[in-house]
N, CA, C and O atoms as a GROMACS GRO file, in nm:
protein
  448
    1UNK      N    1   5.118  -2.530   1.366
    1UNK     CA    2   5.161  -2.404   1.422
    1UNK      C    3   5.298  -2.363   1.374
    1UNK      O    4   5.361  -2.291   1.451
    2UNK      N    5   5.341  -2.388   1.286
    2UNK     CA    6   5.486  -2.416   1.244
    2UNK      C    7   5.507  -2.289   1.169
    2UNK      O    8   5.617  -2.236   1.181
    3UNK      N    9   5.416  -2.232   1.094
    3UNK     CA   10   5.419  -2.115   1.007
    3UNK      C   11   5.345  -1.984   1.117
    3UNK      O   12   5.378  -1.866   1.098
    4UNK      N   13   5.283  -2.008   1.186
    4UNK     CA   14   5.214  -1.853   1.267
    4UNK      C   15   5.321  -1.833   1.391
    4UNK      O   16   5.418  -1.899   1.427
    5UNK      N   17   5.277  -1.747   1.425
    5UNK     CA   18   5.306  -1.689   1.587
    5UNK      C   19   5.193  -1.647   1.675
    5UNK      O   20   5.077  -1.614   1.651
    6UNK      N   21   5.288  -1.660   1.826
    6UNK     CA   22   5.152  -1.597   1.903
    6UNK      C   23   5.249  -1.407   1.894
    6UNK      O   24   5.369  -1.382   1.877
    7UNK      N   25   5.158  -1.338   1.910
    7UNK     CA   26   5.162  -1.198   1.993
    7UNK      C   27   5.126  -1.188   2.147
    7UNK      O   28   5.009  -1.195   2.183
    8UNK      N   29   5.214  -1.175   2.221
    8UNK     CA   30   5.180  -1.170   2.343
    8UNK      C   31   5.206  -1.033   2.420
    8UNK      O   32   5.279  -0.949   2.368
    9UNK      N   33   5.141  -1.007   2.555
    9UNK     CA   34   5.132  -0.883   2.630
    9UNK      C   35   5.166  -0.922   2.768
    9UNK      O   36   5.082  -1.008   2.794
   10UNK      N   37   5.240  -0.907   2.870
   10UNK     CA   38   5.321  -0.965   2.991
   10UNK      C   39   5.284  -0.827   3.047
   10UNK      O   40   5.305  -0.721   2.987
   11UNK      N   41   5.225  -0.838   3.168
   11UNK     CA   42   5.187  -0.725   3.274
   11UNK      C   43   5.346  -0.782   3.344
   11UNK      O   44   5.363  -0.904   3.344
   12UNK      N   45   5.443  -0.706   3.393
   12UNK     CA   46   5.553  -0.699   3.486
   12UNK      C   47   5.543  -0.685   3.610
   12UNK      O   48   5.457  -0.601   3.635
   13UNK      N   49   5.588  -0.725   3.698
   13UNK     CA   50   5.613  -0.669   3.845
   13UNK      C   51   5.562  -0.552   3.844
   13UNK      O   52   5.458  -0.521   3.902
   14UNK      N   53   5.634  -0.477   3.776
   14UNK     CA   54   5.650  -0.326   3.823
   14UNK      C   55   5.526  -0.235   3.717
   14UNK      O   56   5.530  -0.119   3.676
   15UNK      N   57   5.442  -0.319   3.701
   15UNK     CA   58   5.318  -0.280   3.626
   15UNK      C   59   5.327  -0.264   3.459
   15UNK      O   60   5.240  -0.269   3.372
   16UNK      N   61   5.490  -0.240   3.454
   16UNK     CA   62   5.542  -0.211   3.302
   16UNK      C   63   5.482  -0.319   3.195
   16UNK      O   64   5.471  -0.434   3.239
   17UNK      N   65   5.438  -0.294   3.047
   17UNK     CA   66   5.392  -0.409   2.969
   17UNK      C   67   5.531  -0.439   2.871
   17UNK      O   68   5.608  -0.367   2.808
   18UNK      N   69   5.518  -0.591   2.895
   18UNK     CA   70   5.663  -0.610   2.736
   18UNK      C   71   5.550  -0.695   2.616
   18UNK      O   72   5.465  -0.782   2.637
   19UNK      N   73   5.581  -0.642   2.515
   19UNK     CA   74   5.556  -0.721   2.425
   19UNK      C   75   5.598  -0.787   2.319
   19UNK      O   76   5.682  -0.732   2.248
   20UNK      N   77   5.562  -0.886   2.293
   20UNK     CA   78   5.676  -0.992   2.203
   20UNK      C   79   5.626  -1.076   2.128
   20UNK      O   80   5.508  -1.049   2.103
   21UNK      N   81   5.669  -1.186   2.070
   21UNK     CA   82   5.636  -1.245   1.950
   21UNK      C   83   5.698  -1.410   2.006
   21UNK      O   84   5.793  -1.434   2.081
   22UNK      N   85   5.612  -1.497   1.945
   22UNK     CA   86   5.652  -1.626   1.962
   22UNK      C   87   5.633  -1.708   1.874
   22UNK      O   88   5.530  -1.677   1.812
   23UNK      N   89   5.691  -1.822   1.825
   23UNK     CA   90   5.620  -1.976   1.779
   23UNK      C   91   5.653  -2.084   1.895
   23UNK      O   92   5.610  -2.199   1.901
   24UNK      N   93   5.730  -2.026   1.975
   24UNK     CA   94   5.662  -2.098   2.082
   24UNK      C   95   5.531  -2.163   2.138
   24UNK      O   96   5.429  -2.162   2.070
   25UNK      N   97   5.535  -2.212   2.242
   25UNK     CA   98   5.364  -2.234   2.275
   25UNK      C   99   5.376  -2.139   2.416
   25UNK      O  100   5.481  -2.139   2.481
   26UNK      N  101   5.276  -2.069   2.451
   26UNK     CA  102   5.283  -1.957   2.511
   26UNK      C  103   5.309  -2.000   2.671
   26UNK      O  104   5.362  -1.915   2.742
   27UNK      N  105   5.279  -2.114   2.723
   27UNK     CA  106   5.313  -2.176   2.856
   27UNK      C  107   5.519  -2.166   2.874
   27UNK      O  108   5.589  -2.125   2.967
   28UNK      N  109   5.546  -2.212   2.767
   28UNK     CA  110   5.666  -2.230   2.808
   28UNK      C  111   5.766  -2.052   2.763
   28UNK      O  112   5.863  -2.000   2.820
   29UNK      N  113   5.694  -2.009   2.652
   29UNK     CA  114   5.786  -1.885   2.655
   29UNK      C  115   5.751  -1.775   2.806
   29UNK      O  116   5.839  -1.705   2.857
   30UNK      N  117   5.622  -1.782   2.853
   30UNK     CA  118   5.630  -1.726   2.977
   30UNK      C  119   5.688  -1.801   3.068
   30UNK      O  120   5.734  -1.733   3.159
   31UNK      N  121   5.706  -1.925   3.080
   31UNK     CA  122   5.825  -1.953   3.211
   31UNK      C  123   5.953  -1.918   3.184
   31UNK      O  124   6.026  -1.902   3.282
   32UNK      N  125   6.010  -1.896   3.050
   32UNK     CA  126   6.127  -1.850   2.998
   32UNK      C  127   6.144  -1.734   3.066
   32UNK      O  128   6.220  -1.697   3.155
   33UNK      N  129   6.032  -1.669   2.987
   33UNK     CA  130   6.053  -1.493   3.085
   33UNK      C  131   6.065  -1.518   3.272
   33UNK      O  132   6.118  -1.429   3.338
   34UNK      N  133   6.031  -1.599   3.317
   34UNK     CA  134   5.990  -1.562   3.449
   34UNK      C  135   6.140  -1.664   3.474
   34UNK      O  136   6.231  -1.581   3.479
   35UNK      N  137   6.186  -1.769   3.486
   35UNK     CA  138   6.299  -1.791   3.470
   35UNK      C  139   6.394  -1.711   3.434
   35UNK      O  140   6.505  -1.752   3.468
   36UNK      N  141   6.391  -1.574   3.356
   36UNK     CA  142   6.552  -1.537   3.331
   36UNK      C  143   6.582  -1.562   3.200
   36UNK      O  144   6.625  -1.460   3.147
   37UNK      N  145   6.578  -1.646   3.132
   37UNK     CA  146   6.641  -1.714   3.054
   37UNK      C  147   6.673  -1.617   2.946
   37UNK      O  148   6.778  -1.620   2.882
   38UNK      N  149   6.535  -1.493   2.923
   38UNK     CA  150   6.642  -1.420   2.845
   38UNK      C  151   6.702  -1.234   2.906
   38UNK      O  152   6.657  -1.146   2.981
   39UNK      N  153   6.801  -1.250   2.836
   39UNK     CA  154   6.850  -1.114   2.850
   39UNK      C  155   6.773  -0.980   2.844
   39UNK      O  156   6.830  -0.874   2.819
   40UNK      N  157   6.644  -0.990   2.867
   40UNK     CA  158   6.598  -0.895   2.831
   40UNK      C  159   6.516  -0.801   2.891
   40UNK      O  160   6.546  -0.787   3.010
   41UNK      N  161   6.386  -0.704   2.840
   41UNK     CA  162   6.324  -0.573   2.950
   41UNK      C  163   6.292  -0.677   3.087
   41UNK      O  164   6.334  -0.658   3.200
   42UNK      N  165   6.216  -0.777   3.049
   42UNK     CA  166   6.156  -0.875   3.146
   42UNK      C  167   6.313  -0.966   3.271
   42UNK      O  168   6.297  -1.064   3.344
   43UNK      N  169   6.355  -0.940   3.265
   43UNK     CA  170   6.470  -1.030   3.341
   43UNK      C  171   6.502  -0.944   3.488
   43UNK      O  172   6.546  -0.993   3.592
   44UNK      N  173   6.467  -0.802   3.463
   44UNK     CA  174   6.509  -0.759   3.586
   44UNK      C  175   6.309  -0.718   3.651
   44UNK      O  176   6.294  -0.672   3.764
   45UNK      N  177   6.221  -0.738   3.585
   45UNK     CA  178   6.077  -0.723   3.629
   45UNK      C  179   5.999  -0.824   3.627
   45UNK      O  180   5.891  -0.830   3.570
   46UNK      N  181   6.069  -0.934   3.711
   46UNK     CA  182   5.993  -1.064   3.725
   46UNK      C  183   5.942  -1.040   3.861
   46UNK      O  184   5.988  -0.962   3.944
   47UNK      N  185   5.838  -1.122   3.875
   47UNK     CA  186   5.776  -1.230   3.799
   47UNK      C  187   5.660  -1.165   3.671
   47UNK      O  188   5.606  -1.055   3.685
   48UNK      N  189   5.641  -1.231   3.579
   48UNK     CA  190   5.580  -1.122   3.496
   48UNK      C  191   5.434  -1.260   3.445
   48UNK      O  192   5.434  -1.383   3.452
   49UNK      N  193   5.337  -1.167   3.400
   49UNK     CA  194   5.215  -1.274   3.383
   49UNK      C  195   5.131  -1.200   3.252
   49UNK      O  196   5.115  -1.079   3.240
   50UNK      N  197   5.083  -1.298   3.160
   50UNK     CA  198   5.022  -1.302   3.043
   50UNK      C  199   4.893  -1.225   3.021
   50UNK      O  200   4.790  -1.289   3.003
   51UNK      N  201   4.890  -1.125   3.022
   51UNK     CA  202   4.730  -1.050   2.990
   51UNK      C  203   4.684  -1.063   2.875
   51UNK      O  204   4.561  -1.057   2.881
   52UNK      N  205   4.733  -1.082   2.742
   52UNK     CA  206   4.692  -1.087   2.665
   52UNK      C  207   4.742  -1.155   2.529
   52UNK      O  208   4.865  -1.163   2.534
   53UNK      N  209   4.715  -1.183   2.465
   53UNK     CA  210   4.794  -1.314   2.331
   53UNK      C  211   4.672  -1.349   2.209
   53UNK      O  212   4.559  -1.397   2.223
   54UNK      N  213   4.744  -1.306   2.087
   54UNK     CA  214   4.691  -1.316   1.938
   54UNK      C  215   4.726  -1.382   1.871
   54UNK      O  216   4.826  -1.326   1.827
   55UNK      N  217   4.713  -1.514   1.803
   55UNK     CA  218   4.739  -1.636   1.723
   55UNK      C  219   4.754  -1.529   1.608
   55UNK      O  220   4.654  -1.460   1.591
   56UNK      N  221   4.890  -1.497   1.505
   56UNK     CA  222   4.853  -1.511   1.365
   56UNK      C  223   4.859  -1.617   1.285
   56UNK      O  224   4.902  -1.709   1.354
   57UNK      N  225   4.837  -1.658   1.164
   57UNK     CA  226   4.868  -1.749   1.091
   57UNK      C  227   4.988  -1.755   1.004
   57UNK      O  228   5.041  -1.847   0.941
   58UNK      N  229   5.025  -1.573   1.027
   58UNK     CA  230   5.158  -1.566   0.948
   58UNK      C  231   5.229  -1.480   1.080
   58UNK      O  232   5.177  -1.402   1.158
   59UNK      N  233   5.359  -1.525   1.071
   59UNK     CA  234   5.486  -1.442   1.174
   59UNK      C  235   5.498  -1.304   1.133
   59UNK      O  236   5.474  -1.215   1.214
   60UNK      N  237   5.540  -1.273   0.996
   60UNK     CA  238   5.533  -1.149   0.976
   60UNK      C  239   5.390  -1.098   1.020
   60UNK      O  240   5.418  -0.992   1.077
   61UNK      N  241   5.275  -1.111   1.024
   61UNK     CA  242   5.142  -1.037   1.036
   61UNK      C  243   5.184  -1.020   1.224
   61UNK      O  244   5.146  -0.919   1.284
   62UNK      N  245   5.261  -1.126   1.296
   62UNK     CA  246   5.254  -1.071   1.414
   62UNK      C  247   5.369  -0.977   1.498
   62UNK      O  248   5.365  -0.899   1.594
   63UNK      N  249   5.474  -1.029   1.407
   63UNK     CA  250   5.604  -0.874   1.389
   63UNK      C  251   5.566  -0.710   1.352
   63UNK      O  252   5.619  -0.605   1.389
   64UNK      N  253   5.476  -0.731   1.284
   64UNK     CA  254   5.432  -0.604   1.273
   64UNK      C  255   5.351  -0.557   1.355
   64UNK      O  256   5.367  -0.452   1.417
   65UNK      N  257   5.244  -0.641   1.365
   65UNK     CA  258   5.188  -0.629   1.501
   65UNK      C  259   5.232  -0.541   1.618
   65UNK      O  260   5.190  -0.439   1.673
   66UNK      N  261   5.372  -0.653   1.640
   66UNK     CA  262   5.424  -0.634   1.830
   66UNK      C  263   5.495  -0.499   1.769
   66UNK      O  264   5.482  -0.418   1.861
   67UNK      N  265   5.580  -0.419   1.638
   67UNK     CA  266   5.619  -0.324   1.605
   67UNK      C  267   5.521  -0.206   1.627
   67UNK      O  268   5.545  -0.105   1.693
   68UNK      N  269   5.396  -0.240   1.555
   68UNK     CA  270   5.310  -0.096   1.570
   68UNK      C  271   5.248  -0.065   1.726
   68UNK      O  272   5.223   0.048   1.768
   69UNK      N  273   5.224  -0.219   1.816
   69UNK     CA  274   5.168  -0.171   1.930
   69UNK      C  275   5.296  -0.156   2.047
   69UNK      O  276   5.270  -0.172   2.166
   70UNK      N  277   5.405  -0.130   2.010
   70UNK     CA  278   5.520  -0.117   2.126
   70UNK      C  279   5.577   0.066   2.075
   70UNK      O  280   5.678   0.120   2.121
   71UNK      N  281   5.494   0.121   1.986
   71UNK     CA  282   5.530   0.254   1.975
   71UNK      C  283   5.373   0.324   1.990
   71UNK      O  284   5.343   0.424   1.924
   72UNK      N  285   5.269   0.252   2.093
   72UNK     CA  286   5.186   0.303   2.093
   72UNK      C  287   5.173   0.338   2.232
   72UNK      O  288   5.238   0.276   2.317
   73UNK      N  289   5.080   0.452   2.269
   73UNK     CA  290   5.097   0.489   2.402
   73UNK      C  291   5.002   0.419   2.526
   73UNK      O  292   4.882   0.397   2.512
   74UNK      N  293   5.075   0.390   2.644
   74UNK     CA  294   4.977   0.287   2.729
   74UNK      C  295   4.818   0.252   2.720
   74UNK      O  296   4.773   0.138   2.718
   75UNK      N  297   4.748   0.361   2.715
   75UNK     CA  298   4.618   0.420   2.715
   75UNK      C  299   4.594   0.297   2.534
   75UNK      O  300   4.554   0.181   2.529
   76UNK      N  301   4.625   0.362   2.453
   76UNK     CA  302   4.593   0.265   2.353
   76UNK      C  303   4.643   0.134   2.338
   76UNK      O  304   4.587   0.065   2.252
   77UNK      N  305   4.750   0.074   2.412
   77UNK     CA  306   4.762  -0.039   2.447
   77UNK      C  307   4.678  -0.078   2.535
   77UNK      O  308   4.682  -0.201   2.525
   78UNK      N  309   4.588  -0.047   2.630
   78UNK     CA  310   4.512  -0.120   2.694
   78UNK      C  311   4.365  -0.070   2.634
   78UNK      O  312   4.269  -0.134   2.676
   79UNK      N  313   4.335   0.055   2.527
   79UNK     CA  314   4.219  -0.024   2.494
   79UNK      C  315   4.213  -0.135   2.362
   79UNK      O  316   4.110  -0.186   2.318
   80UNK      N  317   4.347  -0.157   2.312
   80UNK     CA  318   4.347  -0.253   2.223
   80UNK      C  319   4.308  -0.385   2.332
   80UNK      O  320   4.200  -0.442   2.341
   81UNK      N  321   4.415  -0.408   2.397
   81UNK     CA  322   4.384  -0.544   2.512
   81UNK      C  323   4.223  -0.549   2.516
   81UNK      O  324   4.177  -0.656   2.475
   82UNK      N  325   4.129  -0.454   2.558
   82UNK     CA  326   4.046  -0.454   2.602
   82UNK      C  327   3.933  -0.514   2.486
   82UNK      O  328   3.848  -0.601   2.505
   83UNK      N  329   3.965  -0.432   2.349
   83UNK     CA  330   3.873  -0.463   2.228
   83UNK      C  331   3.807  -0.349   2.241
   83UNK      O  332   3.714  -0.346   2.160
   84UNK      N  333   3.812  -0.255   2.306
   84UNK     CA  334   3.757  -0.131   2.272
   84UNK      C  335   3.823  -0.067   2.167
   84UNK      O  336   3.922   0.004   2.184
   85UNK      N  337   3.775  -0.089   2.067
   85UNK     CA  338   3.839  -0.036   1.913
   85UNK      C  339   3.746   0.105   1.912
   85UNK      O  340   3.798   0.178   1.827
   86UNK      N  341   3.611   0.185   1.979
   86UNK     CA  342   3.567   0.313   1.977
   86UNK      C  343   3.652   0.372   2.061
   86UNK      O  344   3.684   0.485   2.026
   87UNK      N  345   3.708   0.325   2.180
   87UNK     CA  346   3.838   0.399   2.249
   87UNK      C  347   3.952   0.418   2.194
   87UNK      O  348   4.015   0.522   2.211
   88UNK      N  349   4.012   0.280   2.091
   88UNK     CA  350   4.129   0.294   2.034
   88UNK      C  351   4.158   0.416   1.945
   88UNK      O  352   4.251   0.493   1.970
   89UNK      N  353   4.050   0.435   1.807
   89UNK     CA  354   3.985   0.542   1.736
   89UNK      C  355   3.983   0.654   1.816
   89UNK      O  356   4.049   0.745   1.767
   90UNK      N  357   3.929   0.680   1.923
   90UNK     CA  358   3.920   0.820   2.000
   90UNK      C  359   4.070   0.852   2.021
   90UNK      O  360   4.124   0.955   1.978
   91UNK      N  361   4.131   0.758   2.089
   91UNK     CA  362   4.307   0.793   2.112
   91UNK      C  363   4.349   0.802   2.001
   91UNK      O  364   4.410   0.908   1.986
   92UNK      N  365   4.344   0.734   1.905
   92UNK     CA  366   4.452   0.805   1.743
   92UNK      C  367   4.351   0.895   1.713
   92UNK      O  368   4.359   0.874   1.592
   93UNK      N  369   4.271   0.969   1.722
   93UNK     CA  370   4.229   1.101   1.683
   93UNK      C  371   4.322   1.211   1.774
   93UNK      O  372   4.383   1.311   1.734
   94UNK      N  373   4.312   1.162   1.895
   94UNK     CA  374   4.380   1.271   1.917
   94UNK      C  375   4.515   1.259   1.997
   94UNK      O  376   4.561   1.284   2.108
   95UNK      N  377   4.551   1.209   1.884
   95UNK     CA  378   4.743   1.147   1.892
   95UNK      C  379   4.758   1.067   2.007
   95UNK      O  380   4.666   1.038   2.084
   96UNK      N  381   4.884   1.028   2.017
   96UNK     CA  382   4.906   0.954   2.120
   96UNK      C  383   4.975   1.037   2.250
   96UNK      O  384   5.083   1.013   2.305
   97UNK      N  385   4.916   1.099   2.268
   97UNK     CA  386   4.902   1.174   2.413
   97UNK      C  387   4.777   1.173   2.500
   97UNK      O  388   4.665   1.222   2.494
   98UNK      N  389   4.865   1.074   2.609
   98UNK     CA  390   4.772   1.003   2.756
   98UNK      C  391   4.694   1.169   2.769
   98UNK      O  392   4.739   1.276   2.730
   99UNK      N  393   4.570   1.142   2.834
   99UNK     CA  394   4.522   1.283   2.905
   99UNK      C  395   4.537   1.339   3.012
   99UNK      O  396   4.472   1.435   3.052
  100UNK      N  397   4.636   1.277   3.076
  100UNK     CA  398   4.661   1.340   3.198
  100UNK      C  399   4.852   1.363   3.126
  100UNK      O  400   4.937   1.378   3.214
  101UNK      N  401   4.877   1.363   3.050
  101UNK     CA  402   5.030   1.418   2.988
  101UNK      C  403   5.003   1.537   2.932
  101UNK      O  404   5.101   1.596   2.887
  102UNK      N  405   4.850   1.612   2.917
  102UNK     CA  406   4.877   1.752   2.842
  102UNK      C  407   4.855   1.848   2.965
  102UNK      O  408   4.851   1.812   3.082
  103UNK      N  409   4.843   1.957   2.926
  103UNK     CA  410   4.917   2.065   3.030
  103UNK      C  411   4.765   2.103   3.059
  103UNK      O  412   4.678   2.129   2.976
  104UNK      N  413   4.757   2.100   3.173
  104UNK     CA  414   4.666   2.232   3.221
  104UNK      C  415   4.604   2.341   3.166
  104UNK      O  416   4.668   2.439   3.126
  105UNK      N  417   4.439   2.330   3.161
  105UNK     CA  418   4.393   2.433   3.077
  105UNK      C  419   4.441   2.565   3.173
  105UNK      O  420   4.420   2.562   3.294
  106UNK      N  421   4.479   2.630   3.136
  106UNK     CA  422   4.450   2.784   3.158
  106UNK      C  423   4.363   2.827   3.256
  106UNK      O  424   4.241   2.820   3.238
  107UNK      N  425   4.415   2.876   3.363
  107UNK     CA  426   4.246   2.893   3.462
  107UNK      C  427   4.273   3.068   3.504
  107UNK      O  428   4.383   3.109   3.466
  108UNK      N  429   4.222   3.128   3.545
  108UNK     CA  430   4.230   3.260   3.612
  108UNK      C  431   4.346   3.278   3.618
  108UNK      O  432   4.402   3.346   3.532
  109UNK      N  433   4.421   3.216   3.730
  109UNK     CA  434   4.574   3.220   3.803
  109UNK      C  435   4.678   3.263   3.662
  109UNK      O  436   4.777   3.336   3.660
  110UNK      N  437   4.610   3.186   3.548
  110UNK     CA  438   4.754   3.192   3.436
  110UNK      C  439   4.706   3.284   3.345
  110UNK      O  440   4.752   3.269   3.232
  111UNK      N  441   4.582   3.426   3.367
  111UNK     CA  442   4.576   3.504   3.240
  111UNK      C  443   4.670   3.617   3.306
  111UNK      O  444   4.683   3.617   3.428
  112UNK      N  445   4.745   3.727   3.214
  112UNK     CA  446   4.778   3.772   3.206
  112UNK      C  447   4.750   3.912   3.207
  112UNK      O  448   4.840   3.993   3.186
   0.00000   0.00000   0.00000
């Protein structure tokens, strides 16, 4: 395990997801988080617990990883978690805007 990483996904207290990168072994970097130990999103939203985690074989393959899915929007972070890759596809078609973040169709009240 000396050359990969894990990718991991931490549901927070406060429902918030952090995601991060390890060569750790994934038991002890989540007691890290839940301990404090680091300075970081997770230290003030403990206790926090493991939903999800990806073995790469290379570190860079999982840096990029935790890079492309921490600028992605909740909705496609959880259908990646899920493995719904026909949901993931439906959300990057039509950008990363949740469906309850676009505005209100137009109804009677708003024609003019």
């Amino acid at each position: 395990m000396t050359d990969g990483a894990w990718l991991y996904i931490l549901r927070c207290v406060d429902g918030s997801y952090y995601i991060g990168t390890t060569r750790t072994e994934l038991d002890i970097r989540i007691a890290q988080h839940n301990t404090g130990t680091f300075e970081s999103y997770t230290k003030s939203r403990r206790p926090v617990t493991l939903i999800f985690s990806q073995w790469f074989d290379r570190i860079t393959d999982a840096i990029e990883c935790e890079r492309k899915l921490k600028k992605w929007s909740r909705a496609k972070k959880e259908a990646f978690m899920r493995g719904d890759f026909a949901e993931l596809q439906e959300l990057a078609k039509r950008g990363s805007h949740h469906p309850s973040r676009r505005p209100p169709a137009a109804g009677p009240q708003d024609e003019v």
